[in-house]
N, C-alpha and C positions, 0 to 999 in steps of 0.2 A: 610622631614617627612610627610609634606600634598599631596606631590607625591604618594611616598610608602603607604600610604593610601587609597587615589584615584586608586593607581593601583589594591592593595587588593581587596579594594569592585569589582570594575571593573571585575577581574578575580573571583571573589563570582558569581557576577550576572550569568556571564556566562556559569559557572558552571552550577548553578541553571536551566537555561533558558534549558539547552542542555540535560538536565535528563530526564525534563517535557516533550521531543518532541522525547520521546521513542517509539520504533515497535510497531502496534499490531497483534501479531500471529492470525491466522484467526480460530487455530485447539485451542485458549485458549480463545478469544476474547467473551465478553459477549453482548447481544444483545443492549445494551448502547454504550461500546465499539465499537463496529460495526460503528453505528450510527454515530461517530462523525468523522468516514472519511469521507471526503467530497464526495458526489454523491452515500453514502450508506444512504438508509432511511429504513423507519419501512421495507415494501416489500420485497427488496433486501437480509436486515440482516433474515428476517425468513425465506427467501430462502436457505441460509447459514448455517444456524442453522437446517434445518432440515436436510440438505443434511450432514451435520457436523455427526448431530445424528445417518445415518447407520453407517458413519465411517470416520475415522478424514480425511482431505486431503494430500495427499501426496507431489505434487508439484505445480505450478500455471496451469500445463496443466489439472491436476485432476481435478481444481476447476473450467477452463474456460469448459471441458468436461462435469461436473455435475448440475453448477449453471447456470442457465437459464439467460441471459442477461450478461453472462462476458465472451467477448472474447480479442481480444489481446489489444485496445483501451481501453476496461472499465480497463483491466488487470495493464495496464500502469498508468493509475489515480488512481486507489486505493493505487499500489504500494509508487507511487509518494508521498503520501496519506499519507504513512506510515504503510500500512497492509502488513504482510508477510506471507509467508506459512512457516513452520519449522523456521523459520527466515530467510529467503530467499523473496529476492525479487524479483521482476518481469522483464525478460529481453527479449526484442523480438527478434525472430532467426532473424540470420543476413539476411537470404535470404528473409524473408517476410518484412524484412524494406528496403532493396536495390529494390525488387518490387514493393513496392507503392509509393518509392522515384522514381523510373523511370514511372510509371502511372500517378503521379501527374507533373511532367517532361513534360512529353504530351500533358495533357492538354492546351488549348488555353485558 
């Protein structure tokens, strides 16, 4: 019985834990929202929100195209992060990761 209990809660927590560490869409995301991805600050998020404001974003190429300081690195953090476009997250073509996997390769 003190098993079956322990397991309950255990399986409660978890639950709980795994709600709280939800998406945030970038085209629904409020400028607090914004903020509490790691490496988006006030700057950033009014960058996003204004660019938001001509019109929502499409994909992550949209946003790395319009917002000034996101390209495929900052793109990869934020996703990481938990920020999505439409719900989609962020995935770098294969050909631009097998390229700086053989650039970095090189180096001495």
């Amino acid at each position: 019985m003190l098993i079956r209990n322990l397991l309950a809660g255990l399986a409660l927590a978890l639950a709980s834990a795994t709600c709280c560490l939800a998406a945030t869409d970038i085209n629904k995301a409020s400028q607090a929202e914004l903020e509490s991805i790691k490496g988006i600050g006030p700057a950033m998020s009014a960058r996003i929100l204004d660019e938001r404001k001509k019109s929502p974003f499409r994909d992550w190429a949209d946003v790395m195209e319009r917002v000034k300081g996101i390209k495929q690195a900052t793109a990869t953090k934020y996703s990481t992060g938990g920020l999505t476009v439409n719900g989609a997250t962020f995935a770098a073509p294969a050909a631009a990761t097998a390229t700086a996997a053989l650039t970095s390769a090189k180096k001495p």
